[in-house]
Structure formats: C-alpha cells, structure tokens
Residue frames as qw, qx, qy, qz and C-alpha x, y, z in Angstrom:
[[0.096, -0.681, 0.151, 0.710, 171.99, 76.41, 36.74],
 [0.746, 0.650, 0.092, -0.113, 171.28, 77.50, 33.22],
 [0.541, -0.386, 0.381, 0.643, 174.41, 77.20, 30.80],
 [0.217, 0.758, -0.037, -0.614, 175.28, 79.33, 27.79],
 [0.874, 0.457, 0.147, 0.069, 175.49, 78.17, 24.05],
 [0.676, -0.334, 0.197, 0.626, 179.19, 77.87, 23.29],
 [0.114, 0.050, 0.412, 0.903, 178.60, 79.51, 19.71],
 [0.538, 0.612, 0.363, -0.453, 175.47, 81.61, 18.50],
 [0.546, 0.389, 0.561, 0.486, 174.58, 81.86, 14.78],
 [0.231, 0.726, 0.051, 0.645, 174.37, 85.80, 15.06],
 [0.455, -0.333, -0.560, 0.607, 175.22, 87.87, 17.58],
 [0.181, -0.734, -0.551, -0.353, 172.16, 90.61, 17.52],
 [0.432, -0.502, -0.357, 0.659, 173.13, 94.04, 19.51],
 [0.010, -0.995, -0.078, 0.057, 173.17, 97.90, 19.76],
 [0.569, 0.024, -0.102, 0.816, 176.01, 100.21, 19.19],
 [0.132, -0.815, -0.549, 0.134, 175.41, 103.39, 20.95],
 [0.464, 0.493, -0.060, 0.734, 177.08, 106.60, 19.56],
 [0.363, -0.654, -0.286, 0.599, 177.88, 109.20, 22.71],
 [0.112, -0.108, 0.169, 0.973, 178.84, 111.81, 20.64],
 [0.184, -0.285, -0.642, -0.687, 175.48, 112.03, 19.28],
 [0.339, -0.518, -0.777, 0.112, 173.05, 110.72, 22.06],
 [0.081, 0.393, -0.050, 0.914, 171.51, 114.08, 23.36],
 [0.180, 0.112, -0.779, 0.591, 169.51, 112.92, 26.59],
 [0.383, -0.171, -0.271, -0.867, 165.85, 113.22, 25.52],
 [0.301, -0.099, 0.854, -0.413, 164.89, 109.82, 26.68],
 [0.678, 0.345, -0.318, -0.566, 162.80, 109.13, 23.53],
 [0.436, 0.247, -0.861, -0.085, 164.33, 105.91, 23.68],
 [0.105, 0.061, 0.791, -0.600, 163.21, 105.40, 27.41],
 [0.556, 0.202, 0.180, -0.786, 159.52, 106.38, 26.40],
 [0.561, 0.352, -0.493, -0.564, 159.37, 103.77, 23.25],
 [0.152, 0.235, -0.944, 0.175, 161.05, 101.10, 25.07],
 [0.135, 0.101, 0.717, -0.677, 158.54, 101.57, 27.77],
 [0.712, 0.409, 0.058, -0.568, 155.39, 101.24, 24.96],
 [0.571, 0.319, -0.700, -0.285, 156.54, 98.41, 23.64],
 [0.296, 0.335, -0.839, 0.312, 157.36, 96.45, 26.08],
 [0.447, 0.247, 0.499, -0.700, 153.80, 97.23, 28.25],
 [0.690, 0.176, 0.323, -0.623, 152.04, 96.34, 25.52],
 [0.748, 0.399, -0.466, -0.253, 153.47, 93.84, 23.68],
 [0.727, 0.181, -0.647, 0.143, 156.39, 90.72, 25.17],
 [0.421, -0.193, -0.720, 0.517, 155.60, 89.45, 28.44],
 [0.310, -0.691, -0.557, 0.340, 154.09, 90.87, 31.26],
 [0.063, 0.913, 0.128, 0.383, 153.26, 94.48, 31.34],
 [0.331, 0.105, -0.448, 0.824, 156.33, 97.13, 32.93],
 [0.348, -0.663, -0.622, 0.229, 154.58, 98.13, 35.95],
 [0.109, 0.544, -0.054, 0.830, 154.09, 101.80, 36.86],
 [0.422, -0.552, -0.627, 0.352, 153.11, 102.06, 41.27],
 [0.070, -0.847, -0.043, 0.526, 152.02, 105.89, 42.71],
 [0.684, 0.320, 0.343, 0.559, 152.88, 106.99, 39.68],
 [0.003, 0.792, 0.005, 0.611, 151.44, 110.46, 40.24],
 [0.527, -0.820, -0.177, -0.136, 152.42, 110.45, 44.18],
 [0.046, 0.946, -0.308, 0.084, 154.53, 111.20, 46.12],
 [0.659, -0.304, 0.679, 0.112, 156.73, 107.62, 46.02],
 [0.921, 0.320, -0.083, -0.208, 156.53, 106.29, 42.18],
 [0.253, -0.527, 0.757, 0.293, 158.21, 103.82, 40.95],
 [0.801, 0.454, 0.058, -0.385, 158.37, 101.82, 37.83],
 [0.696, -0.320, 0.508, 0.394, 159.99, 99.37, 36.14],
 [0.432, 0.827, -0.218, -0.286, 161.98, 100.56, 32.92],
 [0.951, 0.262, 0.112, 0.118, 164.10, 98.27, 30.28],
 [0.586, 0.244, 0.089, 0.768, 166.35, 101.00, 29.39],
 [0.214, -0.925, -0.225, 0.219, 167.30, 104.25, 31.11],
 [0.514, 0.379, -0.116, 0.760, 170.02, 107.12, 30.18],
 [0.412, -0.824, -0.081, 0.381, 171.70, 108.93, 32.84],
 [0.237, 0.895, -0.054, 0.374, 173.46, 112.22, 32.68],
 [0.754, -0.315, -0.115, 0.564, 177.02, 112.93, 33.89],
 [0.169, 0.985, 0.011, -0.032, 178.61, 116.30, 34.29],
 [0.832, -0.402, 0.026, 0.382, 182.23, 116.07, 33.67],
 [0.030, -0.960, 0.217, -0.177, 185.00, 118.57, 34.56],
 [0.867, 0.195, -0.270, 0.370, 188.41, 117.90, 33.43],
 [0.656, -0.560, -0.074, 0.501, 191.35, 118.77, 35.57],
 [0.348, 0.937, -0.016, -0.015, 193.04, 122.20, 34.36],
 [0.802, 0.297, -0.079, 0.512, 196.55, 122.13, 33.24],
 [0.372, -0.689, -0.163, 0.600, 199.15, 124.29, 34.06],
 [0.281, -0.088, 0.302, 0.907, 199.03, 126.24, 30.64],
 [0.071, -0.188, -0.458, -0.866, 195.24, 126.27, 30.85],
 [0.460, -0.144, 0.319, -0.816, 192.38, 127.54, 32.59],
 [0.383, 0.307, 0.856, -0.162, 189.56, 124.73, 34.07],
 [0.195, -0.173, -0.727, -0.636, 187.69, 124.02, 30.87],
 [0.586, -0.152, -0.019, -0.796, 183.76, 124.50, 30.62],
 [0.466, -0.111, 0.876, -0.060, 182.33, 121.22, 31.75],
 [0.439, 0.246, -0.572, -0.648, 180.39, 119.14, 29.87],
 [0.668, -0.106, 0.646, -0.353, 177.43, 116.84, 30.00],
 [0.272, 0.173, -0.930, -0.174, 177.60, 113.31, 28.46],
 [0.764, -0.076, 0.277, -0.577, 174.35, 111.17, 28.47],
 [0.022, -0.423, 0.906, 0.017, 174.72, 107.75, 28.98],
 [0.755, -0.111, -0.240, -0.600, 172.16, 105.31, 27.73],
 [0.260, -0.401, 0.684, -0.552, 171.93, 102.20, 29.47],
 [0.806, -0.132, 0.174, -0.551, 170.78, 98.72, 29.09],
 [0.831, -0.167, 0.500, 0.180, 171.09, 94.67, 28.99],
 [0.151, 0.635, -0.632, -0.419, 174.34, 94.19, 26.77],
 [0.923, 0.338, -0.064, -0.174, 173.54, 90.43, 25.59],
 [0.322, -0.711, 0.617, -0.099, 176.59, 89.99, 27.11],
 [0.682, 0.425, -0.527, -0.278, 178.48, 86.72, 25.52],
 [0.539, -0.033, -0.752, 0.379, 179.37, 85.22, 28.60],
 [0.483, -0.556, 0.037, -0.676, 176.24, 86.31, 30.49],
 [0.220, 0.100, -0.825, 0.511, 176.63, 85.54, 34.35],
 [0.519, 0.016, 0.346, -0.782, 173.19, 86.20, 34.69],
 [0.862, 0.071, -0.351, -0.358, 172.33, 83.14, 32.99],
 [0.479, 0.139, -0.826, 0.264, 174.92, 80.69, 34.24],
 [0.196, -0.054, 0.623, -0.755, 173.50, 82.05, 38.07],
 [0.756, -0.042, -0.159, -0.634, 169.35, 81.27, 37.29],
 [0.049, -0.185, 0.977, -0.100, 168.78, 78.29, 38.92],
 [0.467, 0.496, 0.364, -0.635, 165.57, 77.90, 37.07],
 [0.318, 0.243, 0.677, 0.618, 166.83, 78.00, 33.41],
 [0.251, 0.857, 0.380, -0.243, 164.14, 81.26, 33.13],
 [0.007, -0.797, 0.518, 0.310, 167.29, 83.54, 31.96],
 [0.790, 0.066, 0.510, 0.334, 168.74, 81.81, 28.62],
 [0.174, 0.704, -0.289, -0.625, 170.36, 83.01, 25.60],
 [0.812, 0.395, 0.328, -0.276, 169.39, 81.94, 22.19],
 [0.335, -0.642, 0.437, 0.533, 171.42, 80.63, 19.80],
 [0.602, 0.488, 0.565, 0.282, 170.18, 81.72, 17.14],
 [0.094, 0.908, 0.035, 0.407, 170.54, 85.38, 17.58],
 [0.402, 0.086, -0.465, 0.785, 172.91, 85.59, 21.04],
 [0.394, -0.568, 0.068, -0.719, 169.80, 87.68, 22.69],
 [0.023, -0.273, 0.715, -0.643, 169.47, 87.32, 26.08],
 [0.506, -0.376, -0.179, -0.756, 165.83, 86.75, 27.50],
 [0.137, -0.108, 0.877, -0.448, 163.84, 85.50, 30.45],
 [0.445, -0.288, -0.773, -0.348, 160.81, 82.91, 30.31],
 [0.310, -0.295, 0.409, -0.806, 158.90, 84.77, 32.99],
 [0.828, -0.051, -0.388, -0.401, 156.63, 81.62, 33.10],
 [0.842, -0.011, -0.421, 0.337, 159.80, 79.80, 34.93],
 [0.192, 0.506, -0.418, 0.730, 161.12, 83.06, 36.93],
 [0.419, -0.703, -0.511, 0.262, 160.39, 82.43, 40.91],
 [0.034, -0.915, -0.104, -0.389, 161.38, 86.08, 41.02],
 [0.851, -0.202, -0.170, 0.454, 164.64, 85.27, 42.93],
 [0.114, 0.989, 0.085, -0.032, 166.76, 88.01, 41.91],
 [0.629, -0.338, 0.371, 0.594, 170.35, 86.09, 41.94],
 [0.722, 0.412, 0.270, 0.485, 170.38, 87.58, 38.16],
 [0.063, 0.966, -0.022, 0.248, 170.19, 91.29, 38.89],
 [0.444, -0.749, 0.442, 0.213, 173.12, 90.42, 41.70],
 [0.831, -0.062, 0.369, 0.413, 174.88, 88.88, 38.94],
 [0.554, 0.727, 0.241, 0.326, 174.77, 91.36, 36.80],
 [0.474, -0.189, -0.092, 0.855, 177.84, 94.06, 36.70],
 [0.095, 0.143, 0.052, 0.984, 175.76, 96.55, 34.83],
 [0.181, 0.423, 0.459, -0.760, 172.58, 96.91, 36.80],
 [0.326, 0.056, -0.673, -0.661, 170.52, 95.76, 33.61],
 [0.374, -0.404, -0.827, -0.114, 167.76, 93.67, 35.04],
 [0.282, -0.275, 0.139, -0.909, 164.75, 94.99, 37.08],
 [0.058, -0.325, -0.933, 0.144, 162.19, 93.17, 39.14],
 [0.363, -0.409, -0.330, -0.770, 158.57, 94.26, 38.71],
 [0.052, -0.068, 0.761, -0.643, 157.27, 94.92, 41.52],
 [0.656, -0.023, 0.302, -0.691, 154.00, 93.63, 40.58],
 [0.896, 0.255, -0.284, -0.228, 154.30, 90.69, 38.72],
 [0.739, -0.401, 0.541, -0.001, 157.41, 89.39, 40.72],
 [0.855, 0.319, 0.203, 0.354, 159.43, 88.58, 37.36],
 [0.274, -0.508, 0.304, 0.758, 162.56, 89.92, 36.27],
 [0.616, 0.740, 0.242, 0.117, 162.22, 91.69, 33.30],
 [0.398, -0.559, 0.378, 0.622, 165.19, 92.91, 31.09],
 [0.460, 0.570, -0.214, -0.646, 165.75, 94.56, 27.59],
 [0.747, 0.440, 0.452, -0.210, 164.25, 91.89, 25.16],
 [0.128, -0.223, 0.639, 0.725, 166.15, 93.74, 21.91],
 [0.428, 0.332, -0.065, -0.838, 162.67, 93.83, 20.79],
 [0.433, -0.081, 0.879, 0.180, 162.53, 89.94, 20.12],
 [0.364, 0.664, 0.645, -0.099, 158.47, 90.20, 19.25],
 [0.334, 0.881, -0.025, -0.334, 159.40, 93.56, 16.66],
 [0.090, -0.665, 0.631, 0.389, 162.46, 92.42, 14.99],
 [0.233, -0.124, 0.937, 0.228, 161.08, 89.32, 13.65],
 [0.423, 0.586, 0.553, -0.416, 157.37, 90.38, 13.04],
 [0.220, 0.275, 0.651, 0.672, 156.70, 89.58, 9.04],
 [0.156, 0.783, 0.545, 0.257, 153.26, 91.84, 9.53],
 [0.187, -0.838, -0.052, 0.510, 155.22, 95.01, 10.19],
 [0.648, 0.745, -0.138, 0.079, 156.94, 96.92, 7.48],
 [0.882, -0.063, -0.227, 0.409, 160.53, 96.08, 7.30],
 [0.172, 0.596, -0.308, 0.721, 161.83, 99.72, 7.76],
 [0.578, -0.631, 0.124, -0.502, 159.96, 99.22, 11.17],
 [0.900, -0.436, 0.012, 0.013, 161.77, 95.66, 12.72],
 [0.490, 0.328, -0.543, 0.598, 164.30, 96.96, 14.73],
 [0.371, -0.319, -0.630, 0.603, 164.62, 97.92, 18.50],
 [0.039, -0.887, -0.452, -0.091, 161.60, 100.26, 19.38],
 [0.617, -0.524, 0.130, 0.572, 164.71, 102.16, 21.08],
 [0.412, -0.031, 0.558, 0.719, 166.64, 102.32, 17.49],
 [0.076, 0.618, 0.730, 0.281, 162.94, 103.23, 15.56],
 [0.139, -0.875, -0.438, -0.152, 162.68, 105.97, 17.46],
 [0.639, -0.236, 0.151, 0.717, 166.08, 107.57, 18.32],
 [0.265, 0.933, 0.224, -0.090, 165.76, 111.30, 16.68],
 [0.180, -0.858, 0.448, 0.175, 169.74, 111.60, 16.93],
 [0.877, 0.330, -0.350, 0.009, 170.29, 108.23, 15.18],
 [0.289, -0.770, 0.500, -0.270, 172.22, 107.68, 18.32],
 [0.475, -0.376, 0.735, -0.306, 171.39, 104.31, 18.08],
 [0.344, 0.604, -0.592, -0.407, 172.26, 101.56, 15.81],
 [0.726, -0.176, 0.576, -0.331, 171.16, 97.76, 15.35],
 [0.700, 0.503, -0.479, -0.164, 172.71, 94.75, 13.46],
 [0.989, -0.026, -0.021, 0.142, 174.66, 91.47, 13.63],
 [0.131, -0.827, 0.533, 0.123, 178.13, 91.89, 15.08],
 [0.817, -0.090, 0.562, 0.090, 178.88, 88.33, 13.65],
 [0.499, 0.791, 0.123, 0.332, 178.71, 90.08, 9.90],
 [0.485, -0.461, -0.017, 0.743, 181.77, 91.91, 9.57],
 [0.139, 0.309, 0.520, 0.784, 180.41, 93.51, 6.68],
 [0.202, -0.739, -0.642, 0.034, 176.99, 94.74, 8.90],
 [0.035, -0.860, -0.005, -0.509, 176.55, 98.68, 10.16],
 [0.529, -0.814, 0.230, -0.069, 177.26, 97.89, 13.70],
 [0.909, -0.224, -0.019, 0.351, 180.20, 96.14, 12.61],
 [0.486, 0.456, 0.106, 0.738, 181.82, 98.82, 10.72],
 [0.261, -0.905, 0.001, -0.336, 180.44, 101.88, 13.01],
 [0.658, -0.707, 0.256, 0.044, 182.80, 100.15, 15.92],
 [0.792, 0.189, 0.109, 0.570, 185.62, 99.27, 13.58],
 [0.465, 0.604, 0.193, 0.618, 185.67, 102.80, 12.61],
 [0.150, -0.765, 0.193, -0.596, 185.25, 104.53, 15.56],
 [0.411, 0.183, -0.762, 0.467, 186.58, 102.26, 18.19],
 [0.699, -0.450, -0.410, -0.374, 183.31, 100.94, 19.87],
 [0.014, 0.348, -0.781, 0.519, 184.27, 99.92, 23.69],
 [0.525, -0.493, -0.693, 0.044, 182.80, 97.18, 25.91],
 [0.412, -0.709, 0.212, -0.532, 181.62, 98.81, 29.31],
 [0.662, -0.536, 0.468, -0.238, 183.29, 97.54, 32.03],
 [0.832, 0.341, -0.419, -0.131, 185.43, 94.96, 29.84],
 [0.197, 0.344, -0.852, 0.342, 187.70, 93.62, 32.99],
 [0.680, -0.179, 0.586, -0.402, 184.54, 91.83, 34.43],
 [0.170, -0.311, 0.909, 0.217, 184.67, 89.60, 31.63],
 [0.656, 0.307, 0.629, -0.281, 181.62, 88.93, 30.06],
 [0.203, 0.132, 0.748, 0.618, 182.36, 89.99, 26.45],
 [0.437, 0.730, 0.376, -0.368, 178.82, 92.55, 26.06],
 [0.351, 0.455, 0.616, 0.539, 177.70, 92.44, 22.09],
 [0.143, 0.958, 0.247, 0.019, 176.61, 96.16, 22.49],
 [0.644, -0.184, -0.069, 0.739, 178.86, 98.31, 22.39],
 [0.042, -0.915, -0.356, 0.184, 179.52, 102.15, 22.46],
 [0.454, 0.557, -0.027, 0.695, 181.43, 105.23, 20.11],
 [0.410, -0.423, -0.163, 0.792, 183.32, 107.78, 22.08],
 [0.198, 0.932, 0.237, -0.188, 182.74, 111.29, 21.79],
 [0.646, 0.537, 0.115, 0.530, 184.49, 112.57, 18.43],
 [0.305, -0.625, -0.266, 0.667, 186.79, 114.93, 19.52],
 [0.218, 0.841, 0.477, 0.132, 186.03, 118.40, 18.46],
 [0.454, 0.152, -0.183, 0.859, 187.97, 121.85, 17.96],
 [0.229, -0.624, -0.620, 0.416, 187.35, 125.00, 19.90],
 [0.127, 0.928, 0.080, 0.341, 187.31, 128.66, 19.42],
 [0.429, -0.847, 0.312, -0.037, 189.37, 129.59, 22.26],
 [0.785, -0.314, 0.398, 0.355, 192.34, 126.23, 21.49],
 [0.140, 0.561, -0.538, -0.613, 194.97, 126.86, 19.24],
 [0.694, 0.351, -0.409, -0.478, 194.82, 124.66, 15.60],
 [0.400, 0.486, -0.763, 0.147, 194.54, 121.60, 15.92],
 [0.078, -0.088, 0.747, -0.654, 193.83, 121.10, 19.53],
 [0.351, -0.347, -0.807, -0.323, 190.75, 119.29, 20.80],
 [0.291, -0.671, 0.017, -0.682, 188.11, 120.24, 23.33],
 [0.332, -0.480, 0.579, -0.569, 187.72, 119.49, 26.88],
 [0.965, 0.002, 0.143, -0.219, 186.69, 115.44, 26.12],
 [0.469, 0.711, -0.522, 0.049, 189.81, 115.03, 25.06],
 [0.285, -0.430, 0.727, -0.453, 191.25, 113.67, 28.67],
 [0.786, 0.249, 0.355, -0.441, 187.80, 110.82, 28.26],
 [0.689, 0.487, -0.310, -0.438, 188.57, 109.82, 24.60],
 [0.307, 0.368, -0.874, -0.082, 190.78, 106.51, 25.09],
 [0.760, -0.235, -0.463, -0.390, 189.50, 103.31, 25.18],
 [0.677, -0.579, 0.374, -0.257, 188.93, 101.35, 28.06],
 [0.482, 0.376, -0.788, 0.074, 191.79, 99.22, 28.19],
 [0.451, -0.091, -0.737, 0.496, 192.83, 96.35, 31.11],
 [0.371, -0.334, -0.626, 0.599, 192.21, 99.41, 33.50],
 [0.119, 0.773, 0.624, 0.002, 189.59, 101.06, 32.44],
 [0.251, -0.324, -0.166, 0.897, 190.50, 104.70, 32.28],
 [0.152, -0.226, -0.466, -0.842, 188.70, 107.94, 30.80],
 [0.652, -0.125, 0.092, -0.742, 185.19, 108.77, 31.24],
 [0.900, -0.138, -0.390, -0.134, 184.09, 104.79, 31.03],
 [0.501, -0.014, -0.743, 0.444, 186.83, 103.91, 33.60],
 [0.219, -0.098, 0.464, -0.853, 185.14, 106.50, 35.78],
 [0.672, -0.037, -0.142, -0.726, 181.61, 105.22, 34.63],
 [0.787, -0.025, -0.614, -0.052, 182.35, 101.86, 35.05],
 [0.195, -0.020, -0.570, 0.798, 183.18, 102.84, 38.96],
 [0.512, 0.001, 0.099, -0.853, 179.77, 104.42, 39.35],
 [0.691, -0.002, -0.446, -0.568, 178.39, 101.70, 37.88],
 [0.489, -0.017, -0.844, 0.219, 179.93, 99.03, 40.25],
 [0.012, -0.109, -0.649, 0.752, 178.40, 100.85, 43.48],
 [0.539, 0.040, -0.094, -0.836, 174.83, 100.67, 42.26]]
C-alpha cells in the first residue's frame, strides 16, 4: 500500500465560489482539452454520437433544485438552482492513496497534488471505492484510472505565459467561479477568499481533510422580504459542521449513494 507524506511543502488547490458558479460547464469542456491532449493517456470518448455514450471526464458540475420548507408566516419560496462543480479535492489524508496497492496513486510533496502513474495502474479500481467523493474515473479504454491532475503539466510549464499556468478549469471559468493558489500561504487568494467567506470541506466527517474547498452562496435580499431579511438560501447558508447540515449536509448524502 502506498503511504502519504506526513507534511507537503505547499498545499496546491481550488476554492470554488457557489454563489457565482452559473452551470455552463466551460470548465468541464477545458478540463476535457487539456487533459486529451496533453498529461497521460487520452480521456476516452465511446458511441459518442449513439445511442449509449460514454466518456471519461476529470471534472463535472451537477445541478440541484432546491426548495426550502415554508414557514408558518411565509408562503413556499421560489426554488432555486445551485450548480455544483465537482472534482478530486487533493484531499490531505487521501484514502485513495493509502488503498493502491501498486503505489500508482501518490501525492507529492512538493505541492500536496494528488496524481496517478498510469504506467503502474493495473486498473484495479480499489481507489474510486475509496474515494467518498466519486472523484476518480476508469477509462474505459485504456484501463487506467484517471483523476483531476490540477493541471500538473500547465501550472509548471516555463514556455507558457504566466497569466496562463493555472488549472485549464480556473483559465477558463467566465464567472471567476474558480480560484487557484497555495492554501499553505496564509497570505495567498485562496487563503483569504475562505477566511473571508467561510470556505467548507465537502463531506468533512469522513475525514480526509480536502485542500479544495468551497464559498457558500452570499445571502441576498428580496423584493417581496421585509429589510433586512435574506432570500430563500438562507436555510443552506451554515457551514457544515460535525453533522453536516444545509445544502452540503444534503449534498454530501447524495454524494455518499453514488
């Protein structure tokens, strides 16, 4: 079994703003050109036009519709959808490494990224069952797990310009939903974005400690509430504590049955 460096020298992640993120899937598209033609094996794409595709994708964002409960001084609020991006968290106590009984799945410690040495992967698949958030994918043609990368080969490339090495993801983000930097720097963007708006781990009672992390939607007045009052995310807006609650405690339920 692989084991995990005790300390890294940065710890290299995403912060993903919800309030912002607006479900285009721009990220999904960029990811999915980078990633084909550049680090490691190409992401496979099978019947793509028929009537079965499937493909294999690094990073996806699902859509939730959610409809708070009405009080008893006020009508059922409008719902509201909330897109949820989705991928490997670089997770600080990653159980998908410790499980590889291969050593293909390691995390570097020089940066805390995650990655797999598809060269060593027998295409097992104990990491995806290790994982809690359903972050790893097996190509179904090459027979390797593949998982987001953080862009390893674009973040460090000297022959790009420098406005350009970050996460193809981040690069291409039209909502600036999405934000890359060293959470080890307390002085860094993503450190301060989640200081200031009270980032959350997903799913923080399985224990791994994920280096991404994610802003709550800001909460917002209405036309219709008196002064003062916030809109129908309101019910959603606390963090996930011990027992998860709010929209993530519900999401982090969804997520466990996938």
């Amino acid at each position: 079994m692989t084991t995990l460096p005790e300390k890294t020298q940065k710890k290299l992640g995403l912060v993903i703003d919800l309030d912002t993120c607006v479900g285009c899937h721009a990220c999904v598209i960029s990811c999915k050109g980078w990633n084909t033609e550049n680090y490691g094996a190409a992401l496979s794409d099978t019947d793509a036009y028929g009537a079965n595709p499937s493909g294999t994708f690094l990073n996806r964002v699902h859509s939730y519709e959610v409809q708070p409960t009405p009080t008893s001084d006020q009508p059922a609020p409008e719902a509201q959808l909330i897109h949820f991006p989705k991928s490997c968290l670089h997770c600080e106590d990653a159980p998908c490494v410790t499980v590889c009984p291969t050593g293909a799945s390691y995390k570097r410690v020089e940066d805390g990224i995650v990655l797999v040495n598809e060269s060593d992967c027998i295409g097992c698949g104990l990491c995806a069952w290790a994982c809690p958030y359903g972050a790893r994918e097996m190509d179904a043609v090459e027979k390797v797990m593949k998982k987001c990368t953080l862009c390893v080969d674009r973040i460090y490339n000297e022959n790009l310009p420098e406005i350009d090495r970050e996460p193809a993801c981040v690069r291409t983000c039209p909502a600036g939903a999405r934000h890359f930097g060293d959470f080890a720097d307390p002085e860094s963007n993503v450190s301060k974005l989640s200081a200031e708006r009270g980032g959350m781990n997903l799913m923080p009672e399985q224990g791994t400690k994920p280096v991404n992390k994610y802003l709550p939607p800001r909460p917002k007045d209405t036309l219709s509430a008196p002064a003062g009052d916030i809109d129908i995310l309101a019910p959603y807006l606390e963090p996930v504590g011990q027992d998860a609650k709010g929209f993530l405690g519900w999401l982090d339920k969804t997520l466990e049955k996938l």
